[in-house]
NUDODO-920935 format. One record per residue: residue number from 1; x negated, y negated, z negated of N, C-alpha, C in turn. Coordinates in steps of 0.05 Angstrom, whole numbers, padded with zeros to 5 digits. Layout:
N
- NUM/X/Y/Z/X/Y/Z/X/Y/Z .
...
//
This chain:
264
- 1/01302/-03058/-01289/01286/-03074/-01307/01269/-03094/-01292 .
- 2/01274/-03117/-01304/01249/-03138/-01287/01232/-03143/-01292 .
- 3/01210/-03151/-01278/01178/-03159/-01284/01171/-03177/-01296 .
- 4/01158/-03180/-01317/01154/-03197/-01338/01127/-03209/-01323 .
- 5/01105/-03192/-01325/01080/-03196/-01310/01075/-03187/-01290 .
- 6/01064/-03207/-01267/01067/-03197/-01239/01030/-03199/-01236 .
- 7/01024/-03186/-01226/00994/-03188/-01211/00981/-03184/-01192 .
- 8/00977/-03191/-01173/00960/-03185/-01136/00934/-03192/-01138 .
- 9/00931/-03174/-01116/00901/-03181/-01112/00877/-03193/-01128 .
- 10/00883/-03187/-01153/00870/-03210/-01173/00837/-03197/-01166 .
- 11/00817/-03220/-01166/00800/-03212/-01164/00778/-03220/-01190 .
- 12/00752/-03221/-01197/00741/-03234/-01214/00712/-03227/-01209 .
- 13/00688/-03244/-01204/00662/-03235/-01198/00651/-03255/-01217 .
- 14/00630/-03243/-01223/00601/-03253/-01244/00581/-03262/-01222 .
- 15/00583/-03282/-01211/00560/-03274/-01185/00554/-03259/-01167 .
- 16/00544/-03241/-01160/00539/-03220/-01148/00551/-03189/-01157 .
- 17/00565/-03203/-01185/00572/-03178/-01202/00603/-03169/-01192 .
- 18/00627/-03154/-01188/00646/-03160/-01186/00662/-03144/-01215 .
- 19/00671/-03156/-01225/00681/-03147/-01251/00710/-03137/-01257 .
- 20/00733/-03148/-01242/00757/-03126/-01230/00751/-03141/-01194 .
- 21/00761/-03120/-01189/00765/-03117/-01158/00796/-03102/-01139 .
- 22/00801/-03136/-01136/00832/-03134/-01120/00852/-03119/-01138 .
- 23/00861/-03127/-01164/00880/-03097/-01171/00907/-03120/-01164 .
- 24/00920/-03093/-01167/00956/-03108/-01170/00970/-03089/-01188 .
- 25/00990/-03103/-01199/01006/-03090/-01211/01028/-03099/-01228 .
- 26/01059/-03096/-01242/01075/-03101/-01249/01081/-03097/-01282 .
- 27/01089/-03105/-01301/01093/-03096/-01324/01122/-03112/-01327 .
- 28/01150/-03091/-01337/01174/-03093/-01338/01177/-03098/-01361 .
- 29/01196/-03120/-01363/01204/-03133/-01395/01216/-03114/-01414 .
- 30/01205/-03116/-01441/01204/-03097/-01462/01195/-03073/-01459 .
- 31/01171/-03068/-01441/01152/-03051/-01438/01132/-03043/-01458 .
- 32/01110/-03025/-01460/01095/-03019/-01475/01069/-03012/-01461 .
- 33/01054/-03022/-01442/01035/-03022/-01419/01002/-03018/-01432 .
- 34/00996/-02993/-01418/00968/-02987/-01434/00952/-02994/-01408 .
- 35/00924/-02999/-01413/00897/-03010/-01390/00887/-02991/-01402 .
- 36/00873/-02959/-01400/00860/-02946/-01406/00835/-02950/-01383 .
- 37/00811/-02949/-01398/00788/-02951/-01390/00763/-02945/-01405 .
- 38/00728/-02941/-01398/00716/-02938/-01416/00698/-02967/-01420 .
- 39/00689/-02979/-01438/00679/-03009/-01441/00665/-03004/-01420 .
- 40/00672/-03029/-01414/00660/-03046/-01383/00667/-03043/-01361 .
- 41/00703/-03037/-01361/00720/-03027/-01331/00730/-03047/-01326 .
- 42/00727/-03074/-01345/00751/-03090/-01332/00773/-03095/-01344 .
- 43/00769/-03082/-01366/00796/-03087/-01386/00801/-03113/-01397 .
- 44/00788/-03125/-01418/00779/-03143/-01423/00783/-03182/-01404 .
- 45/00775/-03170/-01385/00762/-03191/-01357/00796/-03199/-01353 .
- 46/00808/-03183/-01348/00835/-03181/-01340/00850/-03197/-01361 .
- 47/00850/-03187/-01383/00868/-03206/-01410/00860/-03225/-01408 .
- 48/00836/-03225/-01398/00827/-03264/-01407/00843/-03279/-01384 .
- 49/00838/-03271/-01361/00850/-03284/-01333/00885/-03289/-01342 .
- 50/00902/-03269/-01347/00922/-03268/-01362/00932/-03291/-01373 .
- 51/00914/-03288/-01388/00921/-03304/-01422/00904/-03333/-01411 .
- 52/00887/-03348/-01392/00879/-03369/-01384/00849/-03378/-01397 .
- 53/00844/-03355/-01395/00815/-03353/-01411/00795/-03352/-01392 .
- 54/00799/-03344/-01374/00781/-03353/-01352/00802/-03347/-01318 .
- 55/00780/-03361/-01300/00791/-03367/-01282/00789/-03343/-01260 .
- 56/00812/-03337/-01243/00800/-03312/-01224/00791/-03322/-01198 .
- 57/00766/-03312/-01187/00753/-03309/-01163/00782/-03316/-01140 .
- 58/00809/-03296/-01139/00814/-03298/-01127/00848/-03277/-01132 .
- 59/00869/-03278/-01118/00883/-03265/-01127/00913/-03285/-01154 .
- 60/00940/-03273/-01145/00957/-03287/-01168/00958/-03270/-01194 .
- 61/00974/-03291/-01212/00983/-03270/-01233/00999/-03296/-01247 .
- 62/01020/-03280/-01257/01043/-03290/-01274/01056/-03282/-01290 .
- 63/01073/-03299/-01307/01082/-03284/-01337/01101/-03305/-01346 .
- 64/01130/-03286/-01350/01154/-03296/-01344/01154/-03322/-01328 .
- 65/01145/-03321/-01302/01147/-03334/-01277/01127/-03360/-01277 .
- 66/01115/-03361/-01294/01094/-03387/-01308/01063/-03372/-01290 .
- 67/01059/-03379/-01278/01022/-03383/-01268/01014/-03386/-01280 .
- 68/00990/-03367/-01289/00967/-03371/-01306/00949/-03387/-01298 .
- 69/00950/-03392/-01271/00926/-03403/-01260/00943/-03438/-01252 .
- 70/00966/-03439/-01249/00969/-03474/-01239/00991/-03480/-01260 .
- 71/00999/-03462/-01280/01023/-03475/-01313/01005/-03454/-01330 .
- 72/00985/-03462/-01338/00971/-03457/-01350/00992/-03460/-01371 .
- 73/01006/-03491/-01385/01019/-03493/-01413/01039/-03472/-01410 .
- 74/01061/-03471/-01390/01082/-03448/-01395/01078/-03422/-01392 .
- 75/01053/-03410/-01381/01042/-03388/-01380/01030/-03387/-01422 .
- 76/01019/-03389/-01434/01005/-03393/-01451/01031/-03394/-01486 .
- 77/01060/-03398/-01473/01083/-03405/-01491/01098/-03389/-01483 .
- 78/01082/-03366/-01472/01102/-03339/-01469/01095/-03316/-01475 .
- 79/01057/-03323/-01493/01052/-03296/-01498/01033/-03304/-01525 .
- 80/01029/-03287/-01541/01020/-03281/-01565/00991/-03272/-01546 .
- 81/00970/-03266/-01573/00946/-03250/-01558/00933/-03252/-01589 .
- 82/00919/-03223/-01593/00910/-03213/-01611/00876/-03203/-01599 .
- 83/00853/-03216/-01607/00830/-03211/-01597/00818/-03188/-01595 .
- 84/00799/-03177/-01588/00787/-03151/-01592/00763/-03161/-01611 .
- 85/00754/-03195/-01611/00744/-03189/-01634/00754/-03218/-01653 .
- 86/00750/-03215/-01675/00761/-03229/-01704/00768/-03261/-01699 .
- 87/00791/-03282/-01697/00795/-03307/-01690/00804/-03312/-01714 .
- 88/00808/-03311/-01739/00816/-03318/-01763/00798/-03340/-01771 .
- 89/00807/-03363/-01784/00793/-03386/-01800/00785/-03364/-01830 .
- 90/00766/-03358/-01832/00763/-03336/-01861/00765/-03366/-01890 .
- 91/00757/-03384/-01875/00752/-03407/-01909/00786/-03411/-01910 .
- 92/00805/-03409/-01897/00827/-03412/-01903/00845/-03391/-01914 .
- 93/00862/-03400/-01922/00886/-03373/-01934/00902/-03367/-01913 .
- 94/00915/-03342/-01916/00937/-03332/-01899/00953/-03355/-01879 .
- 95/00967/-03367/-01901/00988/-03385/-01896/00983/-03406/-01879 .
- 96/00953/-03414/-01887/00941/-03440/-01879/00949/-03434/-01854 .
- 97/00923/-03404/-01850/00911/-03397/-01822/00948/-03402/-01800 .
- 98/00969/-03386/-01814/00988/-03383/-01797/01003/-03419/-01788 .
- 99/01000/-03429/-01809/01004/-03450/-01813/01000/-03474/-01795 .
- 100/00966/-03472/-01778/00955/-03493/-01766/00968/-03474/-01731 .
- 101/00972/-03448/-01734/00975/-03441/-01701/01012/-03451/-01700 .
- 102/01023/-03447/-01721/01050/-03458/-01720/01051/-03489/-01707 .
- 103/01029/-03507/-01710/01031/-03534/-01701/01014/-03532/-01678 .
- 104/01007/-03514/-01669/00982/-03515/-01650/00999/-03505/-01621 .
- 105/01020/-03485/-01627/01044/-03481/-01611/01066/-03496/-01613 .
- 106/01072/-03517/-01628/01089/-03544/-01637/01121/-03520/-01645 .
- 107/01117/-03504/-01655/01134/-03490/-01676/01153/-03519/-01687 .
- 108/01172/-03520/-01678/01194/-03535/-01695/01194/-03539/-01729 .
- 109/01194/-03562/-01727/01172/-03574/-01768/01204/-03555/-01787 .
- 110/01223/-03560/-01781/01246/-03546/-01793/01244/-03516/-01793 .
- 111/01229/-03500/-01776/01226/-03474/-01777/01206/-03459/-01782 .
- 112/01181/-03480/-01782/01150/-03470/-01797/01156/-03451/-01816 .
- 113/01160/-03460/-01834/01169/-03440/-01862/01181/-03419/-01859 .
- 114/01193/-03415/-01850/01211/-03397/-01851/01207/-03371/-01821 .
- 115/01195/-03389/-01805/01177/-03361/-01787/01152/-03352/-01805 .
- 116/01144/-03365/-01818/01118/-03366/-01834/01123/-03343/-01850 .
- 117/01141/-03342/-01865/01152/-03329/-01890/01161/-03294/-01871 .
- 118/01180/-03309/-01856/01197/-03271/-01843/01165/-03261/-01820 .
- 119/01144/-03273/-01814/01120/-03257/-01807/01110/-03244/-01822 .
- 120/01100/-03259/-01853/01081/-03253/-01868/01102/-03220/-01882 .
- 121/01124/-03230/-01886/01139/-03203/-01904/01135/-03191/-01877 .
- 122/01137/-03188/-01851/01140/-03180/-01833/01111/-03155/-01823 .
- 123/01092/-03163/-01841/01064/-03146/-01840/01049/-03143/-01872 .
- 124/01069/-03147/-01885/01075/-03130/-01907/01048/-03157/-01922 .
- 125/01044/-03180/-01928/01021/-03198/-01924/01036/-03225/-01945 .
- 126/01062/-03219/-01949/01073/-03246/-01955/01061/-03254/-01984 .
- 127/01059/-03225/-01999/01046/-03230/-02029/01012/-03241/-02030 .
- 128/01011/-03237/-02012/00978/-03251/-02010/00974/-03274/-01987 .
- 129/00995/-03288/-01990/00989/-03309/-01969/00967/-03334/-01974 .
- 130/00962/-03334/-02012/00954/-03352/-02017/00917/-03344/-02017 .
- 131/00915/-03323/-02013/00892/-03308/-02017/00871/-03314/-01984 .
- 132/00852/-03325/-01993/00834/-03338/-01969/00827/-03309/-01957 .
- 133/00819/-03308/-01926/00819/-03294/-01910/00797/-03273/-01911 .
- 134/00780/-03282/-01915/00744/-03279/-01922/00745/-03244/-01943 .
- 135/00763/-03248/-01954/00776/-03233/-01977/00791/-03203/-01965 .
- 136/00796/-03205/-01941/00815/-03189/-01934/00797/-03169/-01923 .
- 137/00820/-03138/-01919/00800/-03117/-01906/00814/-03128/-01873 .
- 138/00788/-03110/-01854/00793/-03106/-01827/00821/-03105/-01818 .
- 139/00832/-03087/-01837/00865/-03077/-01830/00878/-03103/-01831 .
- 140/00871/-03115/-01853/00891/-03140/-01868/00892/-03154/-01855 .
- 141/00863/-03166/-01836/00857/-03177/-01820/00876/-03178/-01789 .
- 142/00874/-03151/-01783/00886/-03142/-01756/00927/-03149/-01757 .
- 143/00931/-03145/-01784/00966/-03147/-01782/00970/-03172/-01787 .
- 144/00948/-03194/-01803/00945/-03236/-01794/00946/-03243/-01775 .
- 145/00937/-03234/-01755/00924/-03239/-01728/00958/-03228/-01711 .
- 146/00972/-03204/-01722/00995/-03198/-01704/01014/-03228/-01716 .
- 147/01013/-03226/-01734/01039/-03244/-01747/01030/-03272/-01732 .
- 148/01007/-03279/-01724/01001/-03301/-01719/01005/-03306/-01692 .
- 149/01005/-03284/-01680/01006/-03277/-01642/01040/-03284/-01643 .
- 150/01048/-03265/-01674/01086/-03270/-01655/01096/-03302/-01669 .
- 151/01083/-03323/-01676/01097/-03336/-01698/01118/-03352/-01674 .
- 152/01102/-03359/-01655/01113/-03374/-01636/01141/-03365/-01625 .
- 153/01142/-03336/-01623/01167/-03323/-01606/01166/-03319/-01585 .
- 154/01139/-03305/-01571/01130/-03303/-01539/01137/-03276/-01540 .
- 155/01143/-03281/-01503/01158/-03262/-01493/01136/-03230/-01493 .
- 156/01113/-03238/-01492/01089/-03221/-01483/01068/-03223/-01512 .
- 157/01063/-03189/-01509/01045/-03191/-01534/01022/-03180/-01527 .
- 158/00995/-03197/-01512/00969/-03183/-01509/00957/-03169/-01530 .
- 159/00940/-03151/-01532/00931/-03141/-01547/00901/-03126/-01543 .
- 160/00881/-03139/-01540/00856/-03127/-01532/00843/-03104/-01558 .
- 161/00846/-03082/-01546/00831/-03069/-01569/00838/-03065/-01600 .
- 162/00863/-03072/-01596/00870/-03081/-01626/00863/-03060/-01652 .
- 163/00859/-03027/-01640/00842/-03020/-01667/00823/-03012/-01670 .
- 164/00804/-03021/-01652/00780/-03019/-01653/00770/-03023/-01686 .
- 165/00754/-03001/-01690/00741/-03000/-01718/00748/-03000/-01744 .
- 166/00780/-02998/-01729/00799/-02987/-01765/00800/-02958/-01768 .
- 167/00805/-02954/-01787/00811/-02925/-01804/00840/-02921/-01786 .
- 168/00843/-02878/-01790/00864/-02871/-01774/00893/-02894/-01790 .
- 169/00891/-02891/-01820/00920/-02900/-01830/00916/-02918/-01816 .
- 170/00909/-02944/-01820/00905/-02970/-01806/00907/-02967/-01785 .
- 171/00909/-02948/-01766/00917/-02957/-01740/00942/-02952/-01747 .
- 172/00958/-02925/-01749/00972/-02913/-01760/01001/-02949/-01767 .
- 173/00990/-02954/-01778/01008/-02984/-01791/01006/-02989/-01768 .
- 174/00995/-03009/-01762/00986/-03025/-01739/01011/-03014/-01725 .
- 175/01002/-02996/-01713/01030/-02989/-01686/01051/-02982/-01702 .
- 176/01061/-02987/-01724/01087/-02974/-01730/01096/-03001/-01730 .
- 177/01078/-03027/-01738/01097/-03050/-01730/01094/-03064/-01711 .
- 178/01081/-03058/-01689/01080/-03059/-01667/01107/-03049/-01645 .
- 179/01110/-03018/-01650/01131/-03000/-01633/01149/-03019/-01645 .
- 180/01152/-03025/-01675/01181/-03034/-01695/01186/-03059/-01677 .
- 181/01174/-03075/-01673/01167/-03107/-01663/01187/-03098/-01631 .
- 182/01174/-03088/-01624/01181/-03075/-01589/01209/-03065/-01595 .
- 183/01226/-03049/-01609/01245/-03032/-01609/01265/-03064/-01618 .
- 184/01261/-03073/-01637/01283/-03087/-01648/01283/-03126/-01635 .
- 185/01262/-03126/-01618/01265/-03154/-01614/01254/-03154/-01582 .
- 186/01249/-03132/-01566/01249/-03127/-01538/01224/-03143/-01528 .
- 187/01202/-03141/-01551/01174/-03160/-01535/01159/-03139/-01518 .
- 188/01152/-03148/-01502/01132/-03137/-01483/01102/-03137/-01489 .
- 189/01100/-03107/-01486/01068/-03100/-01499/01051/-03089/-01478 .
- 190/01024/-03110/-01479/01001/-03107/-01460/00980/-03103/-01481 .
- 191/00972/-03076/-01484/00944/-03069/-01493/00921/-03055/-01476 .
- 192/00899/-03061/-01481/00876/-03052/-01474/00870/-03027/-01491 .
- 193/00861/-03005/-01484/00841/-02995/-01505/00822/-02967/-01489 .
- 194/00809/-02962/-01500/00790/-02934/-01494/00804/-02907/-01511 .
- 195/00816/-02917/-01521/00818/-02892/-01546/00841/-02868/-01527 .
- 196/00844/-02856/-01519/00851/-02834/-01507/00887/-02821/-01521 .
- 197/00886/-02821/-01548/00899/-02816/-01560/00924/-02836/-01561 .
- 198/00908/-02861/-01558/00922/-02882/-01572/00947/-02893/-01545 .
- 199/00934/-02895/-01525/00954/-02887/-01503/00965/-02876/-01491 .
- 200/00960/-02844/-01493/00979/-02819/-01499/01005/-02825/-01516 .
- 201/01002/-02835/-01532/01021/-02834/-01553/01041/-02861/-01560 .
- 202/01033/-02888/-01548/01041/-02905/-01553/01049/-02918/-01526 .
- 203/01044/-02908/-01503/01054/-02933/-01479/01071/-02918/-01466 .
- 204/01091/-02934/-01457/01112/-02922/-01436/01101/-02915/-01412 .
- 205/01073/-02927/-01401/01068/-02931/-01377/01032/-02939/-01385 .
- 206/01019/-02925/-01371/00987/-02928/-01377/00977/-02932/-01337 .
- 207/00954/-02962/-01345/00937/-02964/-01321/00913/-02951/-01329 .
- 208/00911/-02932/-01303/00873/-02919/-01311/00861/-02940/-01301 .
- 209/00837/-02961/-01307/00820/-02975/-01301/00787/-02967/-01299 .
- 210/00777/-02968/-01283/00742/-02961/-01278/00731/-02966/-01254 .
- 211/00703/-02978/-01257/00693/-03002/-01236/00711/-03024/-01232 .
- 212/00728/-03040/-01248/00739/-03058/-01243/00759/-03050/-01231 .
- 213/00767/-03025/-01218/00799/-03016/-01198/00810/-03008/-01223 .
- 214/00835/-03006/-01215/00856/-02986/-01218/00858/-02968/-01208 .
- 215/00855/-02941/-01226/00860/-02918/-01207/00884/-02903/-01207 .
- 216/00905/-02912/-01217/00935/-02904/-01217/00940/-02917/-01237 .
- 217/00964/-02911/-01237/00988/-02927/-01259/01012/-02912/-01254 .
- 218/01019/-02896/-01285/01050/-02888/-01281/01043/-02872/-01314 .
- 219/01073/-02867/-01327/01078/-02853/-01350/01062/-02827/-01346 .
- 220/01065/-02816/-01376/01049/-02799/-01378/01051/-02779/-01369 .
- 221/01067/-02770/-01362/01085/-02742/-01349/01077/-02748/-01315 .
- 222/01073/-02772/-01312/01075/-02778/-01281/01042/-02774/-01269 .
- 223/01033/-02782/-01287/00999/-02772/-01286/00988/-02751/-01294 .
- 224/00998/-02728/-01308/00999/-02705/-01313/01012/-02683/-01285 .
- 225/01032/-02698/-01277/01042/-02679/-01248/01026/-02687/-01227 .
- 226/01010/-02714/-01220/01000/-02721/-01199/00972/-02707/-01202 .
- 227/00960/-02704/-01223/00938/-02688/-01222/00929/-02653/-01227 .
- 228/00961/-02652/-01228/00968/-02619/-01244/00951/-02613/-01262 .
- 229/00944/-02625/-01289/00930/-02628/-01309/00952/-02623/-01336 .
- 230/00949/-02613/-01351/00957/-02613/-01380/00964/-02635/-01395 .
- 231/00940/-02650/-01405/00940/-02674/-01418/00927/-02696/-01404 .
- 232/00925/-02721/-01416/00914/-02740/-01405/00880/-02741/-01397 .
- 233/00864/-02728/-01423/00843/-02732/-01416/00835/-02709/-01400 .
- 234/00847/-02688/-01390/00837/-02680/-01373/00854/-02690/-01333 .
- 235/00877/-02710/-01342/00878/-02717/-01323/00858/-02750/-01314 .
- 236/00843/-02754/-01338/00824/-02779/-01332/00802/-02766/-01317 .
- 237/00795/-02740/-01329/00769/-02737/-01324/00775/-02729/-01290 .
- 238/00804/-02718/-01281/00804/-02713/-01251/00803/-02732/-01228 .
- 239/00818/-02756/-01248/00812/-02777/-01227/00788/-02797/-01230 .
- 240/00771/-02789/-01253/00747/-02810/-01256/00724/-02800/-01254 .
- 241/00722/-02781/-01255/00698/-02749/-01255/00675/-02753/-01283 .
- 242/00694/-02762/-01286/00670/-02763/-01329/00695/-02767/-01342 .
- 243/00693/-02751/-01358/00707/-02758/-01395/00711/-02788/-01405 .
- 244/00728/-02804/-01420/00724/-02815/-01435/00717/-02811/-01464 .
- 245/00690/-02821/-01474/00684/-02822/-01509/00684/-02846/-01514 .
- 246/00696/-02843/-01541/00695/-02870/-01548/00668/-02884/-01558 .
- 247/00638/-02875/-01556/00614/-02892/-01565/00608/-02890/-01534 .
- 248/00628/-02878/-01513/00614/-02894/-01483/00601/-02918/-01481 .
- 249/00589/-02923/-01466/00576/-02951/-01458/00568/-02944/-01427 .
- 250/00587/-02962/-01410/00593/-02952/-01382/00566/-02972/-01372 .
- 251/00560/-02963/-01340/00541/-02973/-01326/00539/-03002/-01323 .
- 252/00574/-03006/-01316/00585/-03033/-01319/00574/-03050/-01341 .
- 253/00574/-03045/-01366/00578/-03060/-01384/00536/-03061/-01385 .
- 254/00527/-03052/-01379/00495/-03050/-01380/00489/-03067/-01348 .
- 255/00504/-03068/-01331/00495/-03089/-01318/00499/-03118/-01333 .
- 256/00524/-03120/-01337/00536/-03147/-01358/00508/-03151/-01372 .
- 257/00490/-03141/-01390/00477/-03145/-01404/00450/-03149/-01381 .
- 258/00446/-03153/-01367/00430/-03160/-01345/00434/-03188/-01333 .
- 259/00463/-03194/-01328/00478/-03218/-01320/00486/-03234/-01343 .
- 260/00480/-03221/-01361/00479/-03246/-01387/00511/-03241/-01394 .
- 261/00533/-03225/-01389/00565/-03226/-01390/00565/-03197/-01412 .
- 262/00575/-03214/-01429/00575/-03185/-01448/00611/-03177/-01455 .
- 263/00631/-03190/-01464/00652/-03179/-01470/00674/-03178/-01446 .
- 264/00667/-03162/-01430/00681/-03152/-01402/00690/-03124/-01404 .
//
């Protein structure tokens, strides 16, 4: 299998702050790649560098062979990205919203409609396309925002946090057209999350992240034998020496709030 996203030495500092530090690592095309961490490891910092949202200190990274940092355009037309928090126009409708990213990625004028149409049926959304955004629940919200990440046809599907603050069904959806998305059309999935469960259960391959490192990377079976642990969260807590909860609020993320950097 080959490397879709490549990453070295990537570094990233706030000033005096360092916010990831030197990681590297590989993610193989039509993967399902979890960043487990507790807020303020670095999860975050990393998608943005990725996705060209901000610039790194130091260190490469690439995605389907496009530099994020010097092809910014062909890096950026290979991947979808779904926020950790809300990018929807709410005064617009469904359609609109999908509508203006279709020309904003220059979506072919002959195929607008009709990616428009097989997304919206595609997140179960097509009967309410005409229905302004403002209107929608959180959930409704979160499967706009996927249809809108894949309209383009990128190879890479970021995903920060993506269920943060939904109900179990609603996540529940969420990844069933997510895994569906992955199984029948071979996109490559990069998510972030804290939730313990949620990357147990959904990634082929999970990075533990904290203080900005990496502290391994390998499937779940492979981090369970390296720490002779049972399950995951007791193989987190062996290699991180604290638990993950999800109302954590790490040391990290309380310096951020000192340095004025809050969504890291």
């Amino acid at each position: 299998m080959s490397n879709i996203i490549k990453v070295k030495n990537l570094t990233k500092k706030f000033k005096s702050f360092t916010a990831v530090d030197d990681i590297s690592f590989e993610v193989g095309k039509g993967e399902i790649f979890a960043f487990l961490g507790p807020n303020g490891a670095g999860k975050t910092t990393t998608i943005k560098m990725l996705t060209t949202l901000l610039k790194p200190s130091s260190g490469d990274l690439e995605i389907d062979n496009h530099s994020s940092i010097k092809d910014q355009d062909g890096a950026r037309h290979s991947f979808g990205i779904v926020f950790q928090d809300p990018s929807l126009d709410d005064e617009l409708t469904a359609y609109e919203n999908m509508y203006f990213h279709s020309v904003l990625y220059k979506v072919p004028k002959s195929e607008r409609k009709k990616r428009i149409e097989h997304m919206l049926k595609f997140v179960e959304l097509w009967d309410r396309k005409k229905e302004l955004v403002k209107r929608f629940s959180g959930g409704m919200k979160r499967r706009l925002e996927i249809a809108r990440g894949l309209l383009h046809h990128p190879k890479v599907m970021f995903l920060d946090e993506p269920t943060l603050g939904l109900d179990p069904q609603t996540t529940n959806h969420i990844w069933t057209y997510i895994k569906d998305l992955n199984k029948k059309e071979g996109i490559t999935v990069f998510f972030t999350t804290h939730y313990m469960a949620e990357a147990e259960k959904v990634a082929d391959r999970i990075a533990i992240i904290d203080h900005g490192k990496i502290v391994i990377i390998g499937t779940l079976d492979e981090l369970k034998t390296k720490t002779g642990k049972d399950n995951l969260e007791d193989a987190f807590l062996a290699l991180t020496g604290k638990k993950l909860r999800d109302e954590e609020v790490s040391s990290e993320a309380l310096m951020r709030q000192r340095h004025g950097v809050w969504r890291h």
